[in-house]
Backbone as a printed PyTorch tensor [residue, N CA C, xyz], in Angstrom:
tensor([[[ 69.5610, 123.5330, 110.6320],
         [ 68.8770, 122.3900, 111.2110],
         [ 69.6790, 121.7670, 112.3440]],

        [[ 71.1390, 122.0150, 111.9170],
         [ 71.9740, 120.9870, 113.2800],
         [ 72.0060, 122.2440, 114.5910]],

        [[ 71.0930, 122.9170, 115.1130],
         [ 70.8080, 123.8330, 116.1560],
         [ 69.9530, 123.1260, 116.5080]],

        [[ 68.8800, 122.8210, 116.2250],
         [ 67.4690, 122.4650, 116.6510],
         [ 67.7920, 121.9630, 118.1600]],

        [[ 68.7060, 120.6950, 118.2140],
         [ 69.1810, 120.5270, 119.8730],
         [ 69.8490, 121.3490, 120.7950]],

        [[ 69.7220, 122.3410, 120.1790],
         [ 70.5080, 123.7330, 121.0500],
         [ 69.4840, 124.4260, 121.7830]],

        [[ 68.1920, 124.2430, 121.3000],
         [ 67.0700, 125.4870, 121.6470],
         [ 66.7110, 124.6380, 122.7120]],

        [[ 66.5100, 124.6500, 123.6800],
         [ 66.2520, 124.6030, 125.2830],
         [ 65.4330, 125.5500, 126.0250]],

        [[ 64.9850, 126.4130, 125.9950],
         [ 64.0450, 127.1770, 126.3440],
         [ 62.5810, 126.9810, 125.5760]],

        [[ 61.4670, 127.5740, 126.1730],
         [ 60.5660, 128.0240, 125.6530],
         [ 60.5330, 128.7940, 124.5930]],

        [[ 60.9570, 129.8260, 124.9990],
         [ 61.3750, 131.0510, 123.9430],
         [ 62.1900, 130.6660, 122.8370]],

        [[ 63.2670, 129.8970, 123.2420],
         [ 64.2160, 129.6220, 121.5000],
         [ 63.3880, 128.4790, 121.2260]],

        [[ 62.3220, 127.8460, 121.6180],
         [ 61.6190, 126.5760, 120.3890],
         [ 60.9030, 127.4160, 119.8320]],

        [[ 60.2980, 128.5370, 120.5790],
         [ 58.8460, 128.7780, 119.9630],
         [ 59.8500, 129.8100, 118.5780]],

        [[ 60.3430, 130.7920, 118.8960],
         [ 60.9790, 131.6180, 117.8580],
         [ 61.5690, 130.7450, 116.9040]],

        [[ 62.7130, 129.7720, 117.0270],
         [ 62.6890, 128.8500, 116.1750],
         [ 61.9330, 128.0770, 115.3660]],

        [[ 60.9530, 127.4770, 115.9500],
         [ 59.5030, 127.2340, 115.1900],
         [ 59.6550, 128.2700, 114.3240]],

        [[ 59.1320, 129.4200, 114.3820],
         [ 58.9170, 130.3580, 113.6550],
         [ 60.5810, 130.3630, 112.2080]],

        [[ 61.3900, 130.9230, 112.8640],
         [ 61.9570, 130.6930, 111.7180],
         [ 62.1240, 129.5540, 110.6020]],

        [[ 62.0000, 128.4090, 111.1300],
         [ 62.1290, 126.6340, 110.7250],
         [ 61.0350, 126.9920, 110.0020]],

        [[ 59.8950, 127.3880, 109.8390],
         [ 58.9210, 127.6210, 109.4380],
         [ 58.8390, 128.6520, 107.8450]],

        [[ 59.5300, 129.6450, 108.0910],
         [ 60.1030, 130.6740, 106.8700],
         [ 61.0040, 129.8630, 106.2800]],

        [[ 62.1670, 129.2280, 106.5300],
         [ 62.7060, 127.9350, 105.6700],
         [ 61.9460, 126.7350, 104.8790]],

        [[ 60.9590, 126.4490, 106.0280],
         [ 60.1150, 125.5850, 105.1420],
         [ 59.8050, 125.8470, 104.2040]],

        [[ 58.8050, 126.9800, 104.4160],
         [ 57.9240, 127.6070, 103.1230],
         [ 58.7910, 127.6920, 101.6300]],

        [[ 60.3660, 128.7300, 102.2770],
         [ 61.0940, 128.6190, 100.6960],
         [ 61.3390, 127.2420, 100.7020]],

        [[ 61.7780, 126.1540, 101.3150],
         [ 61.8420, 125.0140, 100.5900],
         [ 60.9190, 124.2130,  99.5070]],

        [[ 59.4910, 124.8870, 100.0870],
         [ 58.4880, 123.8980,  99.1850],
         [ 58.2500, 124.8740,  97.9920]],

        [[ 58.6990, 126.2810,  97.9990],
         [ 58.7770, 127.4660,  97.3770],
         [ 59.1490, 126.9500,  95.9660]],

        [[ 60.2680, 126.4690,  96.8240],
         [ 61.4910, 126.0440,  95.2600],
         [ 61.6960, 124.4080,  95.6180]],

        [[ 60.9070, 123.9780,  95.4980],
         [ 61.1640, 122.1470,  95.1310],
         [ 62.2320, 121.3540,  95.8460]],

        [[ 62.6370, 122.2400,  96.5600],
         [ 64.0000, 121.0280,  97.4850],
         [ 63.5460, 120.2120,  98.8980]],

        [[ 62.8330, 118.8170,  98.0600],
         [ 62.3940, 118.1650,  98.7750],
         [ 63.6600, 117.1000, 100.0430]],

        [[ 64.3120, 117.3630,  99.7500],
         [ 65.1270, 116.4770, 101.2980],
         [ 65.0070, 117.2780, 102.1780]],

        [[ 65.4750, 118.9850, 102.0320],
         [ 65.6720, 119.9130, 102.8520],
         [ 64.0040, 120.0850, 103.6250]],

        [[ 63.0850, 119.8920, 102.5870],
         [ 61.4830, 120.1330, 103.0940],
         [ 61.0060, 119.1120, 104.1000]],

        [[ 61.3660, 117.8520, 103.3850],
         [ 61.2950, 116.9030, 105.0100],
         [ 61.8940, 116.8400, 105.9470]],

        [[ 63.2670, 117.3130, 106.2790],
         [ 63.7710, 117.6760, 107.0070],
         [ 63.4610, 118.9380, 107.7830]],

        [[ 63.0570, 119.7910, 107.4790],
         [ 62.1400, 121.1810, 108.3170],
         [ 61.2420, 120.3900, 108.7310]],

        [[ 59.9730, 119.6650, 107.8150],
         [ 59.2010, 119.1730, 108.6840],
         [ 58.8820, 118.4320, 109.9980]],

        [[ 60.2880, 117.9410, 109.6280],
         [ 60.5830, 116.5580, 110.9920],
         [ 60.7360, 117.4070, 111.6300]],

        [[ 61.9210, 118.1520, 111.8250],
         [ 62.3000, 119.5530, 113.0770],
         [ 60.9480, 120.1360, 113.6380]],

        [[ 60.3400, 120.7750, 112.8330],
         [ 58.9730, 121.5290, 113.3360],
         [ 57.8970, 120.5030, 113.6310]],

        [[ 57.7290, 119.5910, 113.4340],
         [ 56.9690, 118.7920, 114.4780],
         [ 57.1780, 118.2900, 115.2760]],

        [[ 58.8350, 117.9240, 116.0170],
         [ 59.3590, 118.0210, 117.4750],
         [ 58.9880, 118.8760, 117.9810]],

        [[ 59.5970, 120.1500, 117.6630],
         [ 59.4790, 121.6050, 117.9770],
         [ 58.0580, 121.9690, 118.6040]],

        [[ 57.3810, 121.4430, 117.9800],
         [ 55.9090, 121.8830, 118.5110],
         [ 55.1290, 120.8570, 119.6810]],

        [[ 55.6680, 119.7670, 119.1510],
         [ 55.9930, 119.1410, 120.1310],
         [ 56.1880, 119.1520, 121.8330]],

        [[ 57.3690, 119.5930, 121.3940],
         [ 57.8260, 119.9130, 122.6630],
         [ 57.4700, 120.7980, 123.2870]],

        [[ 56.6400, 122.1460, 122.5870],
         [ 55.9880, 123.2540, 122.5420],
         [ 54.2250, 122.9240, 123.0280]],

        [[ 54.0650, 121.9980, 123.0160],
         [ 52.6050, 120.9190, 123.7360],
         [ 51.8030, 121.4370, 122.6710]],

        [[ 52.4010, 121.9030, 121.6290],
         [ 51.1580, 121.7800, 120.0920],
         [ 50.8940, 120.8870, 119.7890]],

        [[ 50.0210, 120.4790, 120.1160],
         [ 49.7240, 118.7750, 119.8690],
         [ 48.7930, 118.6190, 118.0020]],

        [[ 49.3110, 118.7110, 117.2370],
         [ 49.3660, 118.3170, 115.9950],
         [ 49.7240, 116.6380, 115.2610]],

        [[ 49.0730, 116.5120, 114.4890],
         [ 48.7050, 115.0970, 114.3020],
         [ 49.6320, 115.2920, 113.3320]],

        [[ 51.0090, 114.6920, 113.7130],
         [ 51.8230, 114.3570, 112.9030],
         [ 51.5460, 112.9770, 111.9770]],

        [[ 51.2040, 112.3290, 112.6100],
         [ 51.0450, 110.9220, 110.9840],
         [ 50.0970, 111.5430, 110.2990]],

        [[ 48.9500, 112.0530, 110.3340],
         [ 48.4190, 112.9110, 109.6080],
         [ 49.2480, 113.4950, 108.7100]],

        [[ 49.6690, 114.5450, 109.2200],
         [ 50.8440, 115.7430, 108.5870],
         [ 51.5940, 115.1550, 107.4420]],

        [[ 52.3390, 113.6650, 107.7790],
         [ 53.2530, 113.8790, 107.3970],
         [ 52.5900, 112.6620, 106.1630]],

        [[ 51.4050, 111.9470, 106.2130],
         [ 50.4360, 111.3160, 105.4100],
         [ 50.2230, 112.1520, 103.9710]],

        [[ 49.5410, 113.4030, 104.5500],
         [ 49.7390, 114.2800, 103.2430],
         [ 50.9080, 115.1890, 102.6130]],

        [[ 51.7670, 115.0600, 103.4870],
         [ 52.8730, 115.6550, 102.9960],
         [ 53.8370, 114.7870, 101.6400]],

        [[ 53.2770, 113.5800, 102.2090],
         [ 54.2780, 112.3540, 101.5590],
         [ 53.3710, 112.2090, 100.5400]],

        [[ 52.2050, 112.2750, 100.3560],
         [ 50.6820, 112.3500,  99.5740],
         [ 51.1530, 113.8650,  98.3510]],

        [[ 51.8130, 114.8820,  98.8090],
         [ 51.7780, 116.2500,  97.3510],
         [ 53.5080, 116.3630,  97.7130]],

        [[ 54.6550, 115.0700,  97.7680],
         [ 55.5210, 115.5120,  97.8040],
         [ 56.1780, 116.2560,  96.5270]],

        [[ 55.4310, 115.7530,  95.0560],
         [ 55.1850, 116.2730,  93.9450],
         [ 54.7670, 117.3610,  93.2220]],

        [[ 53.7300, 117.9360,  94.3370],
         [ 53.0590, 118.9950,  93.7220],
         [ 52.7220, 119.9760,  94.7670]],

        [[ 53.7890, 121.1480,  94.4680],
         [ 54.1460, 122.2340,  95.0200],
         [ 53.0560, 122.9050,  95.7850]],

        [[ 51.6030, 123.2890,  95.0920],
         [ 50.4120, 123.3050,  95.4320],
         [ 49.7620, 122.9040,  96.5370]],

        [[ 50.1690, 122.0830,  96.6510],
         [ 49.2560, 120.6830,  97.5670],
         [ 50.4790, 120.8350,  99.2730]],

        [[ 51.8790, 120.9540,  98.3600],
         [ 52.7980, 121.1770,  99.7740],
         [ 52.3260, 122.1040, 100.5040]],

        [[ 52.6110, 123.3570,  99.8090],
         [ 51.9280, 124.9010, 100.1550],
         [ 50.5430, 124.8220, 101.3390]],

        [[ 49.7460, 124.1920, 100.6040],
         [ 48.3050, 123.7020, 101.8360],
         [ 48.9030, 122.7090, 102.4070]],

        [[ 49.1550, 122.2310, 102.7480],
         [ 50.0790, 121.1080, 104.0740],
         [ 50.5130, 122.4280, 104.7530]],

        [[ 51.3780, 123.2250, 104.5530],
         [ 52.4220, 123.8570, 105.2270],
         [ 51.4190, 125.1240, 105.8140]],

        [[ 50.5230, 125.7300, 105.3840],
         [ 49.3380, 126.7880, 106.1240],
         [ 49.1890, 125.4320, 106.6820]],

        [[ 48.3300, 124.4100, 106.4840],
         [ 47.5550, 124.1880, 107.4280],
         [ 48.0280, 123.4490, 108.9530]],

        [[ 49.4020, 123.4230, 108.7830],
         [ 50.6430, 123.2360, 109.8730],
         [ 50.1580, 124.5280, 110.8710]],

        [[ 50.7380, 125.6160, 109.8130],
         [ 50.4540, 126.9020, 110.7150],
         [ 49.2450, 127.3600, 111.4480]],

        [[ 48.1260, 127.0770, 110.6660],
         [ 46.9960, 127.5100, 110.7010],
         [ 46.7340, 126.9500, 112.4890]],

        [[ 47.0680, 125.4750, 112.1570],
         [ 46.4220, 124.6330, 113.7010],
         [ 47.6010, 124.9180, 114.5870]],

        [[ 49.0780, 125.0090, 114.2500],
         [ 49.6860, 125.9020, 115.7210],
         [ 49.1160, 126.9820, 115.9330]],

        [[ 48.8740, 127.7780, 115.1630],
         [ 48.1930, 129.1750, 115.7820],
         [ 47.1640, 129.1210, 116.8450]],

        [[ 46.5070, 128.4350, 116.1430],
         [ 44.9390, 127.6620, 116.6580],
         [ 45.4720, 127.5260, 118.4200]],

        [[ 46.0210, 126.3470, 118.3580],
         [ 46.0140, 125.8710, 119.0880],
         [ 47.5060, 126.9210, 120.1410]],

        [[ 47.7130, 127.3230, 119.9530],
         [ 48.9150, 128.0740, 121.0040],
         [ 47.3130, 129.3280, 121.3760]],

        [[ 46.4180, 129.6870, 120.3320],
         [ 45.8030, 130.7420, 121.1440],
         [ 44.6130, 129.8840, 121.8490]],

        [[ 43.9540, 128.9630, 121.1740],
         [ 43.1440, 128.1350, 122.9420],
         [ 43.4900, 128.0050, 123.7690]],

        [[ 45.3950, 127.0630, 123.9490],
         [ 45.7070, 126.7630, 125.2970],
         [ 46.3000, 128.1390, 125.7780]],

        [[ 45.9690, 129.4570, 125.5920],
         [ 46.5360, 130.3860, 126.6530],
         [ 47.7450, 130.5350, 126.3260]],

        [[ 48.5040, 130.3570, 125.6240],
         [ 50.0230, 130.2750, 125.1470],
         [ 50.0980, 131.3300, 124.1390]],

        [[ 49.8410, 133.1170, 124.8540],
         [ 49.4570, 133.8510, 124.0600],
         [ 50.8420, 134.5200, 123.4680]],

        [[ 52.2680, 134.1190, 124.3120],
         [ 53.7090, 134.6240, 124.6610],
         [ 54.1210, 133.5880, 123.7370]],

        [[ 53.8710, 132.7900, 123.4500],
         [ 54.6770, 131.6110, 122.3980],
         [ 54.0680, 131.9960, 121.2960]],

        [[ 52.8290, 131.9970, 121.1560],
         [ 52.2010, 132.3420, 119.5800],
         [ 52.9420, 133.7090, 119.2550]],

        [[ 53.1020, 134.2890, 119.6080],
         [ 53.6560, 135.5840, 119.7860],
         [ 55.5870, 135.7920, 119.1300]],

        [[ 56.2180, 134.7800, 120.2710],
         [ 57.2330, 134.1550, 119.9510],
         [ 57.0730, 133.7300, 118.2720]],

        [[ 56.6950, 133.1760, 118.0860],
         [ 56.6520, 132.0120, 117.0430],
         [ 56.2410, 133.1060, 115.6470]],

        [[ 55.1410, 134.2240, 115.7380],
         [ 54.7670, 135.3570, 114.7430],
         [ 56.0140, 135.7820, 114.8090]],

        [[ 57.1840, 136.7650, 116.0920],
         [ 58.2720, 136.8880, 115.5770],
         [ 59.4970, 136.0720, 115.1360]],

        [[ 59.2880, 135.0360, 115.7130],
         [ 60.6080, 134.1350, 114.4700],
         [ 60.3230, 133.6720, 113.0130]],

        [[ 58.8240, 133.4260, 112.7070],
         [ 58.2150, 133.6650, 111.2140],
         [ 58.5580, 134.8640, 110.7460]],

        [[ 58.4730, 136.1090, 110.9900],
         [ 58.4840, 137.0480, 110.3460],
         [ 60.2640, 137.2650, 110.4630]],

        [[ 60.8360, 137.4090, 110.9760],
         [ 62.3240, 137.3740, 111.2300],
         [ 62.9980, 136.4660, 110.0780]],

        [[ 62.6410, 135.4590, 110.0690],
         [ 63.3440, 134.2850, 109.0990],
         [ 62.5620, 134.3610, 108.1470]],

        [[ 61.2830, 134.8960, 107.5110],
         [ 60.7470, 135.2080, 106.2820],
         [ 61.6370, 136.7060, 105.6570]],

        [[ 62.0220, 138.1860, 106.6940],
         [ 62.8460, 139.0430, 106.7570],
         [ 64.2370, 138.6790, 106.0680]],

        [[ 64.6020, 137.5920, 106.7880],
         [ 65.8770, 137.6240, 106.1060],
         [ 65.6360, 136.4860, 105.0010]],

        [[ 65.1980, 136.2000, 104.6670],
         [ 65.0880, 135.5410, 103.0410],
         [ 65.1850, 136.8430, 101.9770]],

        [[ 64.2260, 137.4110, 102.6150],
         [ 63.7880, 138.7760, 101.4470],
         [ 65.4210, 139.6320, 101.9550]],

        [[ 66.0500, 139.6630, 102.7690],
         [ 67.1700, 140.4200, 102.5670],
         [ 68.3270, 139.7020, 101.9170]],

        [[ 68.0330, 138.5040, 102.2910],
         [ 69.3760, 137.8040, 101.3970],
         [ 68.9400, 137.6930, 100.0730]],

        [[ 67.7930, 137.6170,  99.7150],
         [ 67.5830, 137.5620,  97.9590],
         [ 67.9880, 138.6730,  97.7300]],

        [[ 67.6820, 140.0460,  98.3710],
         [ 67.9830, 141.2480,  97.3920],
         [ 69.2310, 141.6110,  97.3700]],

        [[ 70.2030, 140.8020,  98.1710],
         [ 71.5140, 140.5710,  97.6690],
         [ 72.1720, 140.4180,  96.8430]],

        [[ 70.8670, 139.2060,  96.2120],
         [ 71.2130, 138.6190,  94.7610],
         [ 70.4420, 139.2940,  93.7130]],

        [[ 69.5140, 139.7150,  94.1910],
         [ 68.4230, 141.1160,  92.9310],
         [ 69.1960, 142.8280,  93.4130]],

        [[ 70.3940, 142.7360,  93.6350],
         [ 70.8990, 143.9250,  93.3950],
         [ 70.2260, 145.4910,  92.7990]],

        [[ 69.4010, 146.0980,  93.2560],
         [ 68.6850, 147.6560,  92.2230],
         [ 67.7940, 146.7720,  91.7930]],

        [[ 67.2660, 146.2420,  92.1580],
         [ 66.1500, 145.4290,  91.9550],
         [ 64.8610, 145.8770,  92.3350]],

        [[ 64.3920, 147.0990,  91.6110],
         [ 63.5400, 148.3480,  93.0350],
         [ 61.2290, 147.0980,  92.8540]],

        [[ 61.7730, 146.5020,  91.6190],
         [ 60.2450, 145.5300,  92.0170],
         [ 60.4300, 144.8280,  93.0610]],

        [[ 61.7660, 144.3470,  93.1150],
         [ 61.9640, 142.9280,  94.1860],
         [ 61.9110, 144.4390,  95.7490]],

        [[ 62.6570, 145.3810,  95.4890],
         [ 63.0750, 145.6880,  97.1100],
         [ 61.3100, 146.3530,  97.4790]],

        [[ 60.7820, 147.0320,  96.5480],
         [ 59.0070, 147.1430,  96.7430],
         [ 58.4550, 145.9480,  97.1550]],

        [[ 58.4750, 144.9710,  97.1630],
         [ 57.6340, 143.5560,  97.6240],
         [ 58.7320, 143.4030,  99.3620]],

        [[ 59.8870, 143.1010,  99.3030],
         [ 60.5710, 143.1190, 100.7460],
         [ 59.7830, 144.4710, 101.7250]],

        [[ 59.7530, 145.8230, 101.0000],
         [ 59.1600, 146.9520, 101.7070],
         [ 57.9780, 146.6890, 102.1500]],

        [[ 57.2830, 145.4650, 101.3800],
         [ 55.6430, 145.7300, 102.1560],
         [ 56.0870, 144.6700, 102.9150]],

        [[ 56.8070, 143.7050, 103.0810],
         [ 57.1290, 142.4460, 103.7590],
         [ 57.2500, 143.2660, 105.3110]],

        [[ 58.8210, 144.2140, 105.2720],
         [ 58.6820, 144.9800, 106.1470],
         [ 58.0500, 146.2510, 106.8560]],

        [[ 57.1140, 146.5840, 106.4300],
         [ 56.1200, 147.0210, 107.1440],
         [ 55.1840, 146.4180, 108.2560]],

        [[ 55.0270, 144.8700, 107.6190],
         [ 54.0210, 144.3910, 108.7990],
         [ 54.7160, 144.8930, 110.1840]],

        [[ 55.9490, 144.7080, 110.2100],
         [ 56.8780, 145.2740, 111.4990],
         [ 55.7250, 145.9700, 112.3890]],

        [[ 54.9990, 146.7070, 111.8710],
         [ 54.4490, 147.5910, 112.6210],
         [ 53.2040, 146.9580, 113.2650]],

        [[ 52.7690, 146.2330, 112.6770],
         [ 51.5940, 145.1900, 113.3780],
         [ 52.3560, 143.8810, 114.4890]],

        [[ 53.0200, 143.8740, 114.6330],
         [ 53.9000, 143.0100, 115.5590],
         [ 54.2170, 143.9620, 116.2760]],

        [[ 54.5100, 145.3300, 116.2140],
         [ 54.8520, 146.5320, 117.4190],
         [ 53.5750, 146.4580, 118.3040]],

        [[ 52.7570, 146.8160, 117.5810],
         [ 51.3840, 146.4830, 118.2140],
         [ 51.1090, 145.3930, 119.2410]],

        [[ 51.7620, 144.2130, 118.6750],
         [ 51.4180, 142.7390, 119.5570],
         [ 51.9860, 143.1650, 120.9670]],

        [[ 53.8730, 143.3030, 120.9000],
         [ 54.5470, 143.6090, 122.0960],
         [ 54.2870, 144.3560, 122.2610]],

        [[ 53.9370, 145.2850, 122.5010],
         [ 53.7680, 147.1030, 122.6510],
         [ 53.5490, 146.6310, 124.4100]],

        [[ 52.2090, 146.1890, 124.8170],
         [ 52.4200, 145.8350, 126.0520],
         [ 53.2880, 144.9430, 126.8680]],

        [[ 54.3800, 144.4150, 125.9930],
         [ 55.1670, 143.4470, 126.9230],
         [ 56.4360, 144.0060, 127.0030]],

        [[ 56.5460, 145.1150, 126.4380],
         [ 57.6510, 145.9030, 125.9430],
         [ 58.6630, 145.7390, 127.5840]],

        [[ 57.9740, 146.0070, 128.8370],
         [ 59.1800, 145.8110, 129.7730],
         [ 59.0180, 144.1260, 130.2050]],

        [[ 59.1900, 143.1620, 129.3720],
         [ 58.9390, 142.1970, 129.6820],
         [ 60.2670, 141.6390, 128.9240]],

        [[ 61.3060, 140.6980, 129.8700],
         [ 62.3330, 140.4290, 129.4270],
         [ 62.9440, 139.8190, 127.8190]],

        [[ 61.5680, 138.8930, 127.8840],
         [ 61.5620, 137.9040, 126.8300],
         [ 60.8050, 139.1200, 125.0020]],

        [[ 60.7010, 140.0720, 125.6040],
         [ 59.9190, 141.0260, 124.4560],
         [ 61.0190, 142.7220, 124.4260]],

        [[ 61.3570, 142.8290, 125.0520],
         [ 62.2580, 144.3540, 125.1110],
         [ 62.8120, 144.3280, 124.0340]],

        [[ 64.0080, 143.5370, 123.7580],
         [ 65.4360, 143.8520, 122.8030],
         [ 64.3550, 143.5860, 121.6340]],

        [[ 62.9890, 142.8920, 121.1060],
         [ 62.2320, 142.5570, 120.1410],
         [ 61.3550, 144.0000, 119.7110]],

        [[ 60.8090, 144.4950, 121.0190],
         [ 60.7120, 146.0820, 120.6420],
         [ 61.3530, 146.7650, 119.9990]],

        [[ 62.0970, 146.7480, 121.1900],
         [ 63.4460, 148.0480, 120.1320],
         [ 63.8330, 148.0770, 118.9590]],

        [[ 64.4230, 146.1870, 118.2450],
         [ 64.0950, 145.7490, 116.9810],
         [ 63.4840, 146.7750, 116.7210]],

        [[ 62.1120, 145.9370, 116.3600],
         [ 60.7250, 146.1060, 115.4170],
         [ 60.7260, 147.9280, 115.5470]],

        [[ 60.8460, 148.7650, 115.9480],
         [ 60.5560, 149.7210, 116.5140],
         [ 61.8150, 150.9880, 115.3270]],

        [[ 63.0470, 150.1760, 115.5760],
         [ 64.2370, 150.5270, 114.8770],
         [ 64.1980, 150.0010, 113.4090]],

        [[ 63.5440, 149.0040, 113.2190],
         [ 63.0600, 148.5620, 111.5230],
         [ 62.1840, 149.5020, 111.2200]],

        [[ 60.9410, 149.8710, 111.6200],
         [ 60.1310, 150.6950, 111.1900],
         [ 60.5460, 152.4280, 111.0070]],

        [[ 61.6340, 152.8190, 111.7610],
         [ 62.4460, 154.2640, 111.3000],
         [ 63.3670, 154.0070, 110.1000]],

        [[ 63.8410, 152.6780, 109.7380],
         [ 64.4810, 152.2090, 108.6260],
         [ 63.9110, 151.9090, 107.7280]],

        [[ 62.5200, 151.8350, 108.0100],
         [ 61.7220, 151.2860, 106.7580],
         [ 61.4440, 152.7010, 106.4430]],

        [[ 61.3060, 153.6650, 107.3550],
         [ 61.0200, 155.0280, 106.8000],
         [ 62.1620, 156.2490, 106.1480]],

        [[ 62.8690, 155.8870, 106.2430],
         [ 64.5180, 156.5270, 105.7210],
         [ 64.4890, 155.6690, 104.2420]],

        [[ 64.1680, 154.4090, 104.0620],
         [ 64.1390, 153.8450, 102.8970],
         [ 62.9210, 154.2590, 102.2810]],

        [[ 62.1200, 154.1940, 102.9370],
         [ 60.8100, 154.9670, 101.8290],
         [ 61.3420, 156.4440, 101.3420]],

        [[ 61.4640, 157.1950, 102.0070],
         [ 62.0410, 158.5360, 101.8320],
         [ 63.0300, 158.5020, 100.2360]],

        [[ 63.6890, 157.1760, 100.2350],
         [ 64.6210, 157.6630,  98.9970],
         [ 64.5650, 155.9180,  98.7610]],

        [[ 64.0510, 155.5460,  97.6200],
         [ 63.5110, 154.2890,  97.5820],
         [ 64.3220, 153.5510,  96.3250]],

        [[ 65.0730, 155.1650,  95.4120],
         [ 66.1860, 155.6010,  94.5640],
         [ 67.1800, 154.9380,  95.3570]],

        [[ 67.5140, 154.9640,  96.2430],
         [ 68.9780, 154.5840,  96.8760],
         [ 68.9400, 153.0770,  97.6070]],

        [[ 69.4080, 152.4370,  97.0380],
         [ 69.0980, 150.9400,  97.4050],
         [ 70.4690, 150.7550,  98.3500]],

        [[ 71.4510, 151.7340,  99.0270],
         [ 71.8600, 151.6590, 100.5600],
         [ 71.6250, 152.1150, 101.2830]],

        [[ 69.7110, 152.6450, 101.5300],
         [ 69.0370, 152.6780, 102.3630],
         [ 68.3380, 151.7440, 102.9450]],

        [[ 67.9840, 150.8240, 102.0190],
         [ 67.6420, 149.1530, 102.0630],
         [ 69.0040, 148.4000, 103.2670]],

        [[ 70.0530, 148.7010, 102.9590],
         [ 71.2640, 147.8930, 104.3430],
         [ 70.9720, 148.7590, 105.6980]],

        [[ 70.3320, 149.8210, 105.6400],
         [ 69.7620, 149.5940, 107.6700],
         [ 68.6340, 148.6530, 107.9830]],

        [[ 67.5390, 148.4430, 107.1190],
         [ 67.0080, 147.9170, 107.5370],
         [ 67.1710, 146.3590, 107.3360]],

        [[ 68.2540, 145.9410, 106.3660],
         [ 68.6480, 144.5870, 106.7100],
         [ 70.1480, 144.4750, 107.6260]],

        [[ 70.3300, 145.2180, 107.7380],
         [ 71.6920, 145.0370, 108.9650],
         [ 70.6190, 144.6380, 110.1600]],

        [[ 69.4520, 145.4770, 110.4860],
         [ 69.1180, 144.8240, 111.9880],
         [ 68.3240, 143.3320, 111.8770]],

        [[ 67.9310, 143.3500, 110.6640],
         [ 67.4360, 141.7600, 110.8360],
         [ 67.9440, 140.5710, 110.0110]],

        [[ 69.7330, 140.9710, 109.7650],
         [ 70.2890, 140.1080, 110.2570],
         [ 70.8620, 139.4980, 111.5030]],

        [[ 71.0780, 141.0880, 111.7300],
         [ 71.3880, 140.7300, 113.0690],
         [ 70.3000, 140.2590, 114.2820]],

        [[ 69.2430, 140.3300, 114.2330],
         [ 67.9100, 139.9280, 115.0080],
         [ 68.1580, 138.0030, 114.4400]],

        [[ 68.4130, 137.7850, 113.1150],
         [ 68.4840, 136.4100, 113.3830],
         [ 69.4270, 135.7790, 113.6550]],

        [[ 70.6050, 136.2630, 113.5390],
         [ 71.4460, 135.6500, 114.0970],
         [ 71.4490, 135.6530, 115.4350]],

        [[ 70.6640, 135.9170, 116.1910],
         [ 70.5460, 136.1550, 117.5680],
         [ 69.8060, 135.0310, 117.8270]],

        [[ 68.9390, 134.3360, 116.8770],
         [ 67.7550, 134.0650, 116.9840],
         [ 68.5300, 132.2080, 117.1210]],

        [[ 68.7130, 132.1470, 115.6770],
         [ 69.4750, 130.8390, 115.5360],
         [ 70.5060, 130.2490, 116.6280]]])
């Protein structure tokens, strides 16, 4: 969270969004409500500043309304997403929505790689991360045409290099240090990111 005044570009709010966003979710995931209002505050600058114009007293009306009930957070937090989406694809902001799908999926990525840290041969838990990482391939799709486009290249190559790792790990699904190529690059994709 103490980055958030670091991101200065277009590109690091909108990707940030996106990750701030995969934090959220595990926060309301698992009940740690200081940390959850605190994402929230961040991601409604963020979007903010991003000209997502989202009705924060609203937002934060019902947020303060199911700070209790996990359920009720969960629908607050889609329907956050739901209307940035919305609204980054009306106003033409087809490179930020875009942005913002890869820093969600990046910072949802490394949750599922740092848990299976802690679920060690954990082949139910690393089967649920495997379908996590597959979408990879529907985000190849998104950039595919922006691929020589500065702000999308090194995100290709990524996504592109996860999906031959996701396939070396399918291949032997028995060997759970086939699972560390494909989280070596997206740690390293977020630490790039943050």
């Amino acid at each position: 969270l103490a980055n958030q005044e670091n991101y200065l570009s277009t590109k690091q709010k909108a990707l940030n969004l996106g990750v701030y966003a995969a934090d959220l979710s595990y926060d309301v995931a698992y009940q740690r409500k200081a940390e959850t209002e605190e994402y929230l505050r961040c991601i409604l600058t963020m979007a903010s500043d991003l000209n997502i114009s989202i009705d924060a007293d609203k937002i934060s009306s019902k947020f303060e309304g199911n700070i209790d009930n996990v359920d009720g957070l969960i629908a607050v937090v889609k329907d956050v997403f739901k209307e940035s989406q919305y609204i980054l694809n009306q106003t033409s902001q087809t490179e930020t929505a875009l942005l913002f799908l890869i820093g969600s999926w990046v910072g949802s990525a490394y949750i599922c790689v740092s848990a299976s840290d802690l679920a060690a041969n954990n082949m139910e838990f690393l089967d649920v991360a495997l379908s996590h990482f597959e979408y990879a391939a529907t985000i190849i799709k998104y950039i595919e045409s922006r691929k020589d486009n500065a702000d999308f290249a090194e995100f290709y190559n990524d996504f592109t290099e996860i999906m031959k790792q996701v396939e070396i790990y399918r291949t032997d699904k028995n060997n759970s240090e086939k699972f560390d190529g494909v989280a070596s690059i997206i740690k390293r994709m977020r630490n790039g990111i943050i």
